[in-house]
Every structure is written in structure tokens, then in C-alpha cells.
C-alpha positions as a Markdown table, in Angstrom:
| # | Residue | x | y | z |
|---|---|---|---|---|
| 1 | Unk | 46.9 | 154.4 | 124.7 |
| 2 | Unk | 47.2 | 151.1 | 126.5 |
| 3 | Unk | 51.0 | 149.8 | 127.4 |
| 4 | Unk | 52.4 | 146.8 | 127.7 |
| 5 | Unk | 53.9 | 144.9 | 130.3 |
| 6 | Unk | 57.3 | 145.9 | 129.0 |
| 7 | Unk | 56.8 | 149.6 | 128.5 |
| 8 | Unk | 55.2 | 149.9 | 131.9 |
| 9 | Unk | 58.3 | 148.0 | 133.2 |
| 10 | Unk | 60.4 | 150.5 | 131.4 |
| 11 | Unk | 59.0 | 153.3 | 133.0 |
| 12 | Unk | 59.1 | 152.0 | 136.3 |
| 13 | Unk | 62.8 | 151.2 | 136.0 |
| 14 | Unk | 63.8 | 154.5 | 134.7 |
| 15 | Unk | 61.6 | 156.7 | 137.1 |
| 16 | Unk | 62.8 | 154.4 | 139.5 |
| 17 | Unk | 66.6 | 154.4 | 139.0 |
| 18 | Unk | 66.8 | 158.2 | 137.8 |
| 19 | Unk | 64.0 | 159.9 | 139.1 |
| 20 | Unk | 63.1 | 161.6 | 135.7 |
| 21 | Unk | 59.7 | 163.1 | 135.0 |
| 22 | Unk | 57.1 | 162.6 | 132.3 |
| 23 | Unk | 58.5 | 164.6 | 129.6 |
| 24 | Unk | 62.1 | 162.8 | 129.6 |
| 25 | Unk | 60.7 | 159.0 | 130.0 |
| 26 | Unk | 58.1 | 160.1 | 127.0 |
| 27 | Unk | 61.5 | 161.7 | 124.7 |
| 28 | Unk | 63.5 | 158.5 | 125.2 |
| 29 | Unk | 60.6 | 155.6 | 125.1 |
| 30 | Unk | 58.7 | 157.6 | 122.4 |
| 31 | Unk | 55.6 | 157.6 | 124.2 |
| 32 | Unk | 52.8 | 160.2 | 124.7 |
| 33 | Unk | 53.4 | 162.3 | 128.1 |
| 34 | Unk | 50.3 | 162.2 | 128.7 |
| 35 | Unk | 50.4 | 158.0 | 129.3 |
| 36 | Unk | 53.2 | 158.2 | 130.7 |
| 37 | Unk | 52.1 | 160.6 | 133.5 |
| 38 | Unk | 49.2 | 157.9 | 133.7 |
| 39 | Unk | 51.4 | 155.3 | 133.9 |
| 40 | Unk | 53.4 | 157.4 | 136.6 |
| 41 | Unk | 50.5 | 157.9 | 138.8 |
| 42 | Unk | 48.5 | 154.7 | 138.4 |
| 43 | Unk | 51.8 | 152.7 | 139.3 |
| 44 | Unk | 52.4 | 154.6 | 142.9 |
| 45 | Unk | 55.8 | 156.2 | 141.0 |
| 46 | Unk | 55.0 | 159.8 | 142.1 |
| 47 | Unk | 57.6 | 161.8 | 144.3 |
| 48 | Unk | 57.1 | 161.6 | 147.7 |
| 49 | Unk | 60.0 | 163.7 | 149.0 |
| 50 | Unk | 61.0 | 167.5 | 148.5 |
| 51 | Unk | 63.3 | 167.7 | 145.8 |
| 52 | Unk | 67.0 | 169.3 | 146.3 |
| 53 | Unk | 66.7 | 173.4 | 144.9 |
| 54 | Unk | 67.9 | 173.0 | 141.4 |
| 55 | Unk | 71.0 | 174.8 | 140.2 |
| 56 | Unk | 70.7 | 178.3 | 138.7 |
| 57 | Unk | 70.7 | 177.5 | 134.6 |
| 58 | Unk | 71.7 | 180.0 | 132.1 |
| 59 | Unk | 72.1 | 179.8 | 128.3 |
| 60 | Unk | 74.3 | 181.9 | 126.6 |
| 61 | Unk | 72.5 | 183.7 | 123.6 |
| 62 | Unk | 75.5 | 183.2 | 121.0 |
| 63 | Unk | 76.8 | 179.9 | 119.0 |
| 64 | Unk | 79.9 | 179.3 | 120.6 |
| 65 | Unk | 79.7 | 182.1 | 123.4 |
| 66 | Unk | 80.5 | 178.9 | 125.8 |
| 67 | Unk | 81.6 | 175.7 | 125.4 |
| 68 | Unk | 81.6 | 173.1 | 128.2 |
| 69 | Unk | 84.5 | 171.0 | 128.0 |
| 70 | Unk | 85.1 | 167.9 | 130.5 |
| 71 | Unk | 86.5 | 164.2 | 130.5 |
| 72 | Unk | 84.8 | 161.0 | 131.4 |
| 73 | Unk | 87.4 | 157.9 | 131.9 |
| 74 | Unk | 86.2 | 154.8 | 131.0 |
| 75 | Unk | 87.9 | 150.9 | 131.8 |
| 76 | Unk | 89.3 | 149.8 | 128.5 |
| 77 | Unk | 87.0 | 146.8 | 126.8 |
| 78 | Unk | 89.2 | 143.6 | 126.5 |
| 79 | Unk | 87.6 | 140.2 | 126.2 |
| 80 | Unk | 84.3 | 141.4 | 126.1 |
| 81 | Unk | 81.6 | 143.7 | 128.3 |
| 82 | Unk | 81.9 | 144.7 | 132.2 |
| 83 | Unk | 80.6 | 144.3 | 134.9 |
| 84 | Unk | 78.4 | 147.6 | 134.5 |
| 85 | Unk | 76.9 | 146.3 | 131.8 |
| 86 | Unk | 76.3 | 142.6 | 132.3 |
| 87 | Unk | 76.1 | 143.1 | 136.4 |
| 88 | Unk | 78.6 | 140.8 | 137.2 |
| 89 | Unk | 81.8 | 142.0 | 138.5 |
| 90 | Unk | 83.5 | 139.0 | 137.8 |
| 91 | Unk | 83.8 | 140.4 | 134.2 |
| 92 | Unk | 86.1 | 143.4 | 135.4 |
| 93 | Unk | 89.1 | 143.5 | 133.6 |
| 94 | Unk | 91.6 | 144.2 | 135.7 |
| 95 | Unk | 95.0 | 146.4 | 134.9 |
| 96 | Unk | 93.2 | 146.5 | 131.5 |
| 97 | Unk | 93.5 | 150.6 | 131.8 |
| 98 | Unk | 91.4 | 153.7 | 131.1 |
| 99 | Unk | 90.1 | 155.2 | 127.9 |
| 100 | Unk | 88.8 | 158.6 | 128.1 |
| 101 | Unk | 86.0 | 160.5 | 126.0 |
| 102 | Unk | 86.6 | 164.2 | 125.7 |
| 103 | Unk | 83.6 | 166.2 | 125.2 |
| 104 | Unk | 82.3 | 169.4 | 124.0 |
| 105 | Unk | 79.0 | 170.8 | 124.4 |
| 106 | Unk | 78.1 | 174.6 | 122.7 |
| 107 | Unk | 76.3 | 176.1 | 125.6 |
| 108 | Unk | 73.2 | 177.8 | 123.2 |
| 109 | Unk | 72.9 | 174.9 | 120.5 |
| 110 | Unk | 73.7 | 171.5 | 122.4 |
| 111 | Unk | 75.9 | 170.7 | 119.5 |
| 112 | Unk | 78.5 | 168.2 | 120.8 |
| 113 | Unk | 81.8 | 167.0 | 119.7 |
| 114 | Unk | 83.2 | 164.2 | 121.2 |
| 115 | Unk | 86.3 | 162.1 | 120.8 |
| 116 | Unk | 88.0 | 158.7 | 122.8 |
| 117 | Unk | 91.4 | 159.3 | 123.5 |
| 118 | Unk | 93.6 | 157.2 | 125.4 |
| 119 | Unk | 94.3 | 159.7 | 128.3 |
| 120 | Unk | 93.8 | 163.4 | 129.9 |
| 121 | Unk | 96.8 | 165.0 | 130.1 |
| 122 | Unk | 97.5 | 168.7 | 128.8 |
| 123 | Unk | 98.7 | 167.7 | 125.3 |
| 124 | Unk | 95.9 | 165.2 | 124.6 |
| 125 | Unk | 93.2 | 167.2 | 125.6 |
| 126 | Unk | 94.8 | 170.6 | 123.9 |
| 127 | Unk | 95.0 | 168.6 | 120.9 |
| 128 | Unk | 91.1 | 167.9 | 121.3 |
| 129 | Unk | 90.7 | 172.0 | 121.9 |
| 130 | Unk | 92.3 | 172.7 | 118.5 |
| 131 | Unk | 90.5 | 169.9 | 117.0 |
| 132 | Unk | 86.8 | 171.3 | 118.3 |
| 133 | Unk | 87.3 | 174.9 | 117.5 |
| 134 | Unk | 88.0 | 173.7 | 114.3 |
| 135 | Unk | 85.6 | 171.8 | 113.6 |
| 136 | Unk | 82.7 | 173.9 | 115.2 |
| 137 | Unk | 84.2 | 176.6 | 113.4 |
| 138 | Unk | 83.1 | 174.5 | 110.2 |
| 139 | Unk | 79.4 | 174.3 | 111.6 |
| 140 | Unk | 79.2 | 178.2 | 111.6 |
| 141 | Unk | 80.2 | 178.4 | 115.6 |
| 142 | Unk | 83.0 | 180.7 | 116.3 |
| 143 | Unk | 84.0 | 179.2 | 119.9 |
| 144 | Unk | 84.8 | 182.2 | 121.8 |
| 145 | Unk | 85.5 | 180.9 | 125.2 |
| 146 | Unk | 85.5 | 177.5 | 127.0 |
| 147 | Unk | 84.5 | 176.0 | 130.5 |
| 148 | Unk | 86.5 | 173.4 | 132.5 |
| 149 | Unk | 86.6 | 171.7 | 136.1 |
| 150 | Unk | 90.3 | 172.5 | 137.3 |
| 151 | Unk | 91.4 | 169.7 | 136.5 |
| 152 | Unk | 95.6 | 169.3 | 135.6 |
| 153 | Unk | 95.1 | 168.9 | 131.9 |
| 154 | Unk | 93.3 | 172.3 | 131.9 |
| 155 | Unk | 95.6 | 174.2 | 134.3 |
| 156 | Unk | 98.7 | 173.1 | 132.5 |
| 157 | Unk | 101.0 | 175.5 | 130.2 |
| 158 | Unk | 100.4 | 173.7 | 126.9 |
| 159 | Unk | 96.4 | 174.0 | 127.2 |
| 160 | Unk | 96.7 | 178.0 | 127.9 |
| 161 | Unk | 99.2 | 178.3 | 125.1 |
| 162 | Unk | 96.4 | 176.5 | 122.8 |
| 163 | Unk | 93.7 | 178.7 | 124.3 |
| 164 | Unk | 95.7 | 181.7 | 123.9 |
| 165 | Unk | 96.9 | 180.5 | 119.9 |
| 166 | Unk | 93.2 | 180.1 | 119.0 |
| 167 | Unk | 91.9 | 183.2 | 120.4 |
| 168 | Unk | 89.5 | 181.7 | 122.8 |
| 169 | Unk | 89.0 | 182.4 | 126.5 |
| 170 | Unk | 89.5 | 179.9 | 129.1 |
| 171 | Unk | 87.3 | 179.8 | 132.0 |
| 172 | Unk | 87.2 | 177.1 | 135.3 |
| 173 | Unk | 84.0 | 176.5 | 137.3 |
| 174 | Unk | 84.2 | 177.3 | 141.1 |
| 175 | Unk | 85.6 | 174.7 | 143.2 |
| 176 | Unk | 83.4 | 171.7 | 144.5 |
| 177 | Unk | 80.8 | 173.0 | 142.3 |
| 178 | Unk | 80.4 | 170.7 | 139.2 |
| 179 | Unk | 76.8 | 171.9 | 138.5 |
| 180 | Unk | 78.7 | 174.8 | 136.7 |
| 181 | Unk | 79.7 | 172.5 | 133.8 |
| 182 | Unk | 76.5 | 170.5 | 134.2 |
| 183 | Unk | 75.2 | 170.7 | 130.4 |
| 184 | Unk | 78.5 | 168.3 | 129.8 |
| 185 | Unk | 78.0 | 166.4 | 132.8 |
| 186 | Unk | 74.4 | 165.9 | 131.7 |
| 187 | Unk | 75.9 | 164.7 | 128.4 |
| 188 | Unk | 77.7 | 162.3 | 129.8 |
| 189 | Unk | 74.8 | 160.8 | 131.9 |
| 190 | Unk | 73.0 | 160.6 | 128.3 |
| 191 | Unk | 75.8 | 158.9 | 126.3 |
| 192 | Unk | 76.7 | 156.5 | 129.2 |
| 193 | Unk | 72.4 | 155.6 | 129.3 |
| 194 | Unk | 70.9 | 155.6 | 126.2 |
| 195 | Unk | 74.6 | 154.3 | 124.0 |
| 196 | Unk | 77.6 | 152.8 | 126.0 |
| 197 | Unk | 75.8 | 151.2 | 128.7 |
| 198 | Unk | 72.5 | 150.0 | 126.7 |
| 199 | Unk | 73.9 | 147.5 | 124.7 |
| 200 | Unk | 76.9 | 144.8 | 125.5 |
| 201 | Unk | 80.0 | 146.0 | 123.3 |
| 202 | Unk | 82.4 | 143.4 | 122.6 |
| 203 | Unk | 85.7 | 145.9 | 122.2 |
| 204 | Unk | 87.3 | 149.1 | 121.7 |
| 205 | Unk | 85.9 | 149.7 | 118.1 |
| 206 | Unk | 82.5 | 148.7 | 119.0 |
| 207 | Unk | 82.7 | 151.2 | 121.4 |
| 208 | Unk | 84.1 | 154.0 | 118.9 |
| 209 | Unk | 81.6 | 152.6 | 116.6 |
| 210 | Unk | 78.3 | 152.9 | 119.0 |
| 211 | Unk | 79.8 | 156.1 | 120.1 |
| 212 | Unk | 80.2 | 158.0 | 116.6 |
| 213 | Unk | 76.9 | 157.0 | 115.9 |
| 214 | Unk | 75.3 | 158.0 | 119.3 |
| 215 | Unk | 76.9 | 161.6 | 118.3 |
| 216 | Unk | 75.3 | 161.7 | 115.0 |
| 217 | Unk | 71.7 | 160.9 | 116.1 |
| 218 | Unk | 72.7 | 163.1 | 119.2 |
| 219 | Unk | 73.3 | 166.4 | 116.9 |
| 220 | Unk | 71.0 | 165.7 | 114.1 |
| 221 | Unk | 68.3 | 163.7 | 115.2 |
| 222 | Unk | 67.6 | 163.4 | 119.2 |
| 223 | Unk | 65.1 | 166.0 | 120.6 |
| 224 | Unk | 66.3 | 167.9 | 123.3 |
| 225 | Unk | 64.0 | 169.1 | 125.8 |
| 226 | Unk | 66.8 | 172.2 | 127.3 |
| 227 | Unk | 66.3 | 173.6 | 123.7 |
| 228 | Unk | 62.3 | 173.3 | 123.4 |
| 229 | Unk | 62.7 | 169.5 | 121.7 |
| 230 | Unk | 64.5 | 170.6 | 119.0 |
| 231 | Unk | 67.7 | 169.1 | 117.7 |
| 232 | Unk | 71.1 | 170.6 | 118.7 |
| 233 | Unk | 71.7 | 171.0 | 114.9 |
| 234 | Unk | 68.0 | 172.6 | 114.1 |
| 235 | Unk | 68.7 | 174.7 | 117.4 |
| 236 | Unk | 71.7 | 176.2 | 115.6 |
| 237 | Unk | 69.9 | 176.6 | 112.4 |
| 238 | Unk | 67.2 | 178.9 | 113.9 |
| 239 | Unk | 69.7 | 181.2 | 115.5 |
């Protein structure tokens, strides 16, 4: 398969910027691996250093066995994109505040729930906690205990007390080591590339808008290569 100038540019710029391999740049640019591995190698993109050991992965066998939790704040959209994605940081709005997603990712199915909320404090993001188990409760995936950083919002009294209501156990990764929770900080990297960063968004309901639909093609649609290329949704189907 020959490529054009723009899909080899493509695949310069991602190997280039995140270092992924064949297999990922192929998922997103819906090319054969085997061009792109061509493409990698004709174009002088192959790795020349020794790569950092990766992080011990596990997958927990059950639906709902674990469910990463984390937040990702985000400066609030007024009067149109920033700086990070037009590249010009005389777009920043300043004092224009935070919004925050909170996300959820089921350890065994990648099925996420996601919501933007206007902060990360104990009540907000135990309102997202009852919210989730609910909901994944709907899909057939009992949540039986959760992962967090240590952040405040998930050492406070009000988040235990919703942990403790809904029956599910609370767990915190290990200081200084967010690799622990990285299926949600992988998420993030995801939604932020391939949604919220792709595509200037004008406001706050754009984003909600592009972000509610990224979720949906995320679940139902998006092969995943952690679960063999299946869809988080098929994943929990086959289990």
C-alpha cells in the first residue's frame, strides 16, 4: 500500500512526539501495520535508545474487580480555543478557572465512565463514585473496589462514607508511583489526543459535546489493543 505525503507526515509526527509503535499508529490512522512498520523504517523513525523497563501490568479477571478512578483538570474554554490547541499562548485565558473530568476505567473490560465537573473536592467526586457504581452496575459490572492517587478528595470523610454505603473497597496506589493507576492515566493521554486536543472547541458545551461522544465510540466502537483489539463493550460481552 503506497501513502501519501500526509499519512507519512502523520506517522512521523506521532512516532515522533509519542514514541508509539506500529500497532498503535496503525489502530488510530487505520492503516495496515505492516506499512506502517515500512513507513517507520524507510523514514529513519526506528528507536535508537534503550527504552525505560516497563511497569509490571496486571488485569484483574472480574468485571468490576478494580476500577481506576482519577481526575484530569482542564482551563475552562471562554472566548474560544487555547493555546494548547492553537499553539499560541496568547489565547490563554487567564483567571478563566478549571474544569475537571472524572474518570473511571473497569480494570478487565476498559469500559469507561467519565463526567466534567466543575471541581475535585470530596463531595463532587463522591457524587461521581455513586453515580459510576450505578451506572456500571446497569452494564452488568458489580464494582467491587476502586483505585485512587491520595489525593484530598479521596482521603476525605465523605468519599469513605460513600465507599463504605455502596459496599465497595477503596484502595490508594503507593506514593510517587502513578504507574499504579496507569490504565486511567493512559485514558487520559487518549481522550486529551485523539478528542479534546484534535479539534479547536469553541466552549464549554462543545467540549461536553466532543467529549460524550469520544466516550461512546470509546466503549462501543474503538479497538483496544490492552484487550486483544476488541472494544471495551465486546470485551465485557465475552466475559
Amino acid at each position: 500500500m503506497a501513502l501519501t505525503p500526509a499519512q507519512e507526515q502523520a506517522i512521523t509526527g506521532i512516532r515522533t512526539a509519542q514514541g508509539w509503535g506500529p500497532d498503535r499508529i496503525a489502530l488510530v490512522l487505520r492503516l495496515p501495520r505492516a506499512t506502517v512498520h515500512r513507513a517507520i523504517v524507510r523514514l529513519g523513525l526506528r528507536r535508537t535508545r534503550v527504552p525505560a523497563p516497563p511497569a509490571a501490568r496486571y488485569e484483574r479477571a472480574g468485571p468490576g474487580d478494580l476500577v481506576h478512578i482519577d481526575t484530569k483538570k482542564l482551563g475552562r474554554i471562554i472566548g474560544g480555543p487555547g493555546h494548547r490547541v492553537t499553539g499560541d499562548r496568547r489565547s490563554r485565558s487567564r483567571g478563566a478557572g478549571w474544569t475537571v473530568i472524572h474518570a473511571a476505567i473497569d480494570d478487565a473490560t476498559r469500559v469507561a465512565y467519565v463526567e466534567l465537573l466543575p471541581d475535585e473536592c470530596g463531595v463532587t467526586a463522591s457524587g461521581f463514585l455513586r453515580r459510576m457504581v450505578a451506572h456500571f452496575r446497569r452494564l452488568g459490572i458489580p464494582v467491587q473496589r476502586v483505585l485512587t492517587d491520595n489525593g484530598s478528595q479521596y482521603v476525605s470523610g465523605v468519599w469513605k462514607a460513600a465507599c463504605a454505603d455502596l459496599g465497595v473497597g477503596a484502595r490508594r496506589t503507593r506514593p510517587y508511583r502513578p504507574q499504579t493507576n496507569g490504565k486511567v492515566e493512559r485514558w487520559f493521554q487518549t481522550v486529551l489526543r485523539e478528542c479534546l486536543y484534535l479539534h479547536p472547541l469553541a466552549n464549554e458545551d462543545e467540549r461536553q459535546r466532543a467529549l460524550d461522544t469520544f466516550v461512546e465510540y470509546y466503549n462501543h466502537d474503538r479497538p483496544h489493543l490492552g484487550i486483544k483489539g476488541l472494544t471495551p463493550l465486546s470485551r465485557l460481552a465475552s466475559l
